[in-house]
C-alpha positions as CSV (number, residue, x, y, z in Angstrom):
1,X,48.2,35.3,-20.1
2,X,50.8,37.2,-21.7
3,X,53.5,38.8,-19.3
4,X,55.7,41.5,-20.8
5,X,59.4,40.4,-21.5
6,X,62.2,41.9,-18.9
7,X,65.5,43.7,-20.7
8,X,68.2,41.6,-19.6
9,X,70.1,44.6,-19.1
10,X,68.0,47.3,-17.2
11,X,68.3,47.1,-13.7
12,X,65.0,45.3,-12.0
13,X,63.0,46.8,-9.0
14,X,60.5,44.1,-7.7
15,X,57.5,44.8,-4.9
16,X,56.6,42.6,-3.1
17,X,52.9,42.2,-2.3
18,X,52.5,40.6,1.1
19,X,49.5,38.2,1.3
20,X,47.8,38.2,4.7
21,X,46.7,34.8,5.7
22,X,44.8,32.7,3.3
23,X,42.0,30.5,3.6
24,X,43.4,27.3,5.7
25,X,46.7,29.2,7.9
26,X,46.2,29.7,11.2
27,X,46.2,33.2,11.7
28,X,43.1,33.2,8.7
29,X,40.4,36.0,9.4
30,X,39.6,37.6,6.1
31,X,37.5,36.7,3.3
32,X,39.3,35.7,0.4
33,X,37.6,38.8,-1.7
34,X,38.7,41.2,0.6
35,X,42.5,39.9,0.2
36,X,41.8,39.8,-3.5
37,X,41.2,43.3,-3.3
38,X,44.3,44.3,-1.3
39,X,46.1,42.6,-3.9
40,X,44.6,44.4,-6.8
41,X,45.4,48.0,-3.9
42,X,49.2,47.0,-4.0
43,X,49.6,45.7,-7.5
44,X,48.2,48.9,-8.7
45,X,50.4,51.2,-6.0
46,X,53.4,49.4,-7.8
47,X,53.1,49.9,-11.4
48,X,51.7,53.7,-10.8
49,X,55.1,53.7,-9.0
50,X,56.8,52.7,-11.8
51,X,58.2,49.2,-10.6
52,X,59.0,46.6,-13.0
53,X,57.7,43.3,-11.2
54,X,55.1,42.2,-8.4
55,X,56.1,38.9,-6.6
56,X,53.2,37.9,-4.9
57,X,54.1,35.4,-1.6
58,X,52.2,34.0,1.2
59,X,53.6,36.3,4.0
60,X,50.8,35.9,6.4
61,X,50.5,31.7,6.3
62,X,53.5,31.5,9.0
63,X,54.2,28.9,10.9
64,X,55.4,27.9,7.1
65,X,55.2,24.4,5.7
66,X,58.9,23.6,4.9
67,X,58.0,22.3,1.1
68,X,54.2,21.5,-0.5
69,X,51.8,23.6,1.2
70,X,48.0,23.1,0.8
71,X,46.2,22.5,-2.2
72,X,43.6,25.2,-0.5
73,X,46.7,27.9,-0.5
74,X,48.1,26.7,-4.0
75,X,44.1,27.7,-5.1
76,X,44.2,31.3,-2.7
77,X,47.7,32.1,-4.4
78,X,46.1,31.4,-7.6
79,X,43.5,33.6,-7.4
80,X,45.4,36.4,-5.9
81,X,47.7,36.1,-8.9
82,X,45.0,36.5,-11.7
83,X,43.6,39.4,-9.7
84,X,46.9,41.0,-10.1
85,X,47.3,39.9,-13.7
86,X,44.2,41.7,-14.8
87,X,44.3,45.0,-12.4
88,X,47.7,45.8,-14.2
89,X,48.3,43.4,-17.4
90,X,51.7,45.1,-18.1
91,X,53.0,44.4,-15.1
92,X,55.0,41.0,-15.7
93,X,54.2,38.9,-11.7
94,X,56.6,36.6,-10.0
95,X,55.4,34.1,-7.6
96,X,57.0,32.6,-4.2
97,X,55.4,30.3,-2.6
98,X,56.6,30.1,1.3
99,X,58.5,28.6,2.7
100,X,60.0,26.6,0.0
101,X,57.3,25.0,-2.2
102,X,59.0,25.5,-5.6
103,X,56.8,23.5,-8.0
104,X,53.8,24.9,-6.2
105,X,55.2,28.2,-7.3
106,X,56.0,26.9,-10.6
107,X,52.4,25.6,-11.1
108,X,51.3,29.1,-10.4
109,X,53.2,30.7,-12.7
110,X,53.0,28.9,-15.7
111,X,49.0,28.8,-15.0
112,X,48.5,32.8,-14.6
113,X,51.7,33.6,-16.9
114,X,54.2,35.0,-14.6
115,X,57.8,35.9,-15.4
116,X,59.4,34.2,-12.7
117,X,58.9,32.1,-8.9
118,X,61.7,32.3,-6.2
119,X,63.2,29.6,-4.5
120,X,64.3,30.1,-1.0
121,X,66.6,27.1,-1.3
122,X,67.1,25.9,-4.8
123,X,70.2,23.9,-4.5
124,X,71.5,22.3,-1.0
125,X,70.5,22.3,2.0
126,X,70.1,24.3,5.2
127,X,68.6,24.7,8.9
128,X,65.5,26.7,9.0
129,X,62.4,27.3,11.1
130,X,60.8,24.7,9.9
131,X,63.8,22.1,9.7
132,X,66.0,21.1,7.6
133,X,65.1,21.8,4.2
134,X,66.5,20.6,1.2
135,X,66.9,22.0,-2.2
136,X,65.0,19.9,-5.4
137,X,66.8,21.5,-8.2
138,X,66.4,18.3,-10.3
139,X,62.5,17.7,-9.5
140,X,61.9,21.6,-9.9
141,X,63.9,21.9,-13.5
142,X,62.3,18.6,-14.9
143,X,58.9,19.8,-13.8
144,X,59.8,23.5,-15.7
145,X,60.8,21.1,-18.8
146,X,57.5,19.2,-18.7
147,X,54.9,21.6,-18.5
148,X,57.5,23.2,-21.0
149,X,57.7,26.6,-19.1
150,X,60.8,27.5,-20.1
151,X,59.8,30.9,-20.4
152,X,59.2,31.3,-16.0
153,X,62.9,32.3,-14.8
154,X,64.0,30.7,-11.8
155,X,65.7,33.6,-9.0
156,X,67.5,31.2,-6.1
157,X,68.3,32.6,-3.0
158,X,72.1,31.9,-1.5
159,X,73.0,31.6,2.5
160,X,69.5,32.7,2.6
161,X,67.6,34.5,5.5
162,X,66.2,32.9,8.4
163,X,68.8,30.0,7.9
164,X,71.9,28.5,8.4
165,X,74.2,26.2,6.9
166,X,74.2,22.4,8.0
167,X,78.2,22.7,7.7
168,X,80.6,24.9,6.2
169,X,80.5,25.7,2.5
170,X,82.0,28.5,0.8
171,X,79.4,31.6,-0.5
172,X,81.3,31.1,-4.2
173,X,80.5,27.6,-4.3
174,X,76.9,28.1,-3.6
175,X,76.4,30.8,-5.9
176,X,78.8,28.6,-8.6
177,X,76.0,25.3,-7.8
178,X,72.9,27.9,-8.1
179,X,73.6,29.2,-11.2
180,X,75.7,26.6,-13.2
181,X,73.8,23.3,-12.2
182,X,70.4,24.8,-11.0
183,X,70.5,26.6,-13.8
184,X,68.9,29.7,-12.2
185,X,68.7,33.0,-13.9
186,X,68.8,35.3,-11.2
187,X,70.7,34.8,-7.5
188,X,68.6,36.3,-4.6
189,X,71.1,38.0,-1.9
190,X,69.4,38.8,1.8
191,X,70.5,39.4,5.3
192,X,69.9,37.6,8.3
193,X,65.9,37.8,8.7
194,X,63.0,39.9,6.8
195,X,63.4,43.6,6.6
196,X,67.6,43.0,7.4
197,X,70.0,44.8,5.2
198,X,72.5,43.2,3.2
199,X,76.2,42.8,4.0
200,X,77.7,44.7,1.5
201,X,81.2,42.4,1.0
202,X,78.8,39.4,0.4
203,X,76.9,41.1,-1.9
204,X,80.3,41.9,-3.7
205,X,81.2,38.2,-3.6
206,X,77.9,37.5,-5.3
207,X,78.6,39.6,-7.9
208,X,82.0,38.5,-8.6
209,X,80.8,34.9,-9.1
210,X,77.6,35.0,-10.1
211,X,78.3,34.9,-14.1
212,X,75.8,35.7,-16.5
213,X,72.8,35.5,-13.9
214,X,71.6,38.7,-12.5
215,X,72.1,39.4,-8.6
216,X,69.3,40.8,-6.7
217,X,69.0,41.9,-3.1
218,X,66.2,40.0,-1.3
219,X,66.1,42.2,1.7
220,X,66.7,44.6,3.8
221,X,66.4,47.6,0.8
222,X,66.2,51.3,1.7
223,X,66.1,54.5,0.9
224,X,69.6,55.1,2.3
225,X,71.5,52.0,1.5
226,X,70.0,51.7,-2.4
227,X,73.1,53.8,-3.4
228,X,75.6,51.2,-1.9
229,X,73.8,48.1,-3.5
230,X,73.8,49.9,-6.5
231,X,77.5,49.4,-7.2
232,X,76.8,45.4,-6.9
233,X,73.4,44.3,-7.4
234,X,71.0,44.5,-10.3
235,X,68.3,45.2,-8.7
236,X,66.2,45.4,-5.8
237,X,63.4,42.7,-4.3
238,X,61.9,45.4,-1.7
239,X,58.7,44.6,0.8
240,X,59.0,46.0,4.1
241,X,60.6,49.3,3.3
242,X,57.2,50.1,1.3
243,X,55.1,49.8,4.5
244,X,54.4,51.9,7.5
245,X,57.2,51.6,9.5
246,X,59.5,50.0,7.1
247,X,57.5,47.0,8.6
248,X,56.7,43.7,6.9
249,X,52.9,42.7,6.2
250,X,50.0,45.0,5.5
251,X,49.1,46.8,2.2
252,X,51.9,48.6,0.4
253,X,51.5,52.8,1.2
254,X,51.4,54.1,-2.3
255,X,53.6,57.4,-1.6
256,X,56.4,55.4,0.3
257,X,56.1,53.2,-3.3
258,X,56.7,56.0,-5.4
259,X,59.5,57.7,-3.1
260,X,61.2,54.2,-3.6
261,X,61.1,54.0,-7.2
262,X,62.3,57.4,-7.8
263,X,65.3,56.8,-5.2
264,X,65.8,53.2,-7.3
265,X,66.1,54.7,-10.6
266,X,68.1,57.9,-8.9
267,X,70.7,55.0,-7.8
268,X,71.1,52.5,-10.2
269,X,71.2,54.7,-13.1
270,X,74.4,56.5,-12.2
């Protein structure tokens, strides 16, 4: 598949579809079809909306596996992806594979064609949910070089969400290790958990550091606050704010979508 370039210098608004759970997770109840055609539902809703990427992640499969995940979800995510793909063919994908399975994601993605995967933790390590999980920068970059997939952008998070640091290390230095020796494109910047805004000084730190790689917020993205991470970020990784209820999971409402596209481009173009 062929995925349509990104502008390096336009400003980025990704949706994020939310995959209920898939064939294998506990919480599984639906047949595969019928997620494949929520999937084709939301990735529609967003390019009508005007957004410039869908990341597709395994939302629903929590409790997580803290690196490979199933061949059985690998196959699920697969599917979903290609759904996507030929709903909306201009619409370039990016996949993440939860909670941390990087070359998983990568496999995706060079498979189906996407733009880009996210890594929740790219380059050292930190306390999650799942334990501690540590980032495989090398192992992820050398599997990019093999399957010669250069063209799939790597976004890492920093200090990301639903984690903490194993000791104290500066947010510079992260973002410095990130970008500079895991070579990622893009720097993910989130709050505390799913759905929680952004400090807006770390956000400015990011920015400051961050070099040639863009900075994107990974969470926490709303109507009101898309004004104040306009003056840092460049652009927008937004899930929960385009459901009922500002609430993660379920199908993206198609109205709240467009309302927060038209807000994006209102913001980040002044």
């Amino acid at each position: 598949a062929v995925r349509r370039p990104q502008r390096r210098n336009r400003p980025m608004l990704v949706g994020v579809i939310h995959l209920p759970a898939l064939p294998g997770s506990p919480g599984a109840q639906l047949p595969l079809e019928t997620i494949v055609a929520s999937v084709i539902d939301d990735a529609r809703a967003l390019a009508e909306a005007g957004f410039d990427v869908c990341m597709i992640e395994n939302f629903g499969d929590a409790p997580f596996f803290k690196d490979a995940v199933p061949p059985v979800t690998v196959s699920a995510m697969t599917v979903c992806a290609l759904a996507a793909i030929e709903a909306v063919p201009a619409l370039p994908i990016a996949v993440n594979v939860l909670r941390n399975d990087a070359a998983s994601a990568l496999a995706i993605a060079h498979v189906v064609g996407a733009a880009a995967i996210r890594i929740n933790i790219h380059c050292g390590a930190r306390m999650t949910d799942q334990g501690i999980i540590e980032g495989r920068a090398a192992e992820t970059l050398r599997l990019r070089s093999a399957l010669r997939a250069a063209n799939v952008a790597i976004w890492a998070d920093v200090d990301v969400k639903h984690s903490a640091a194993l000791a104290p290390y500066p947010l510079d230095q992260e973002v410095h290790d990130v970008v500079e020796r895991g070579l990622a494109s893009a720097v993910i910047v989130t709050g505390d958990g799913t759905g929680k805004a952004v400090d807006a000084g770390k956000l400015a730190t990011v920015r400051a550091v961050a070099g040639h790689a863009k900075v994107l917020v990974g969470s926490g993205a709303t109507l009101e606050n898309l004004p104040m991470l306009a003056k840092s970020a460049h652009g927008v990784i937004v899930g929960s704010a385009l459901r009922d209820g500002g609430r993660a999971g379920g199908t993206i409402v198609a109205a709240r979508a467009k309302e927060f596209a038209a807000a994006y481009r209102a913001s980040f173009a002044s």
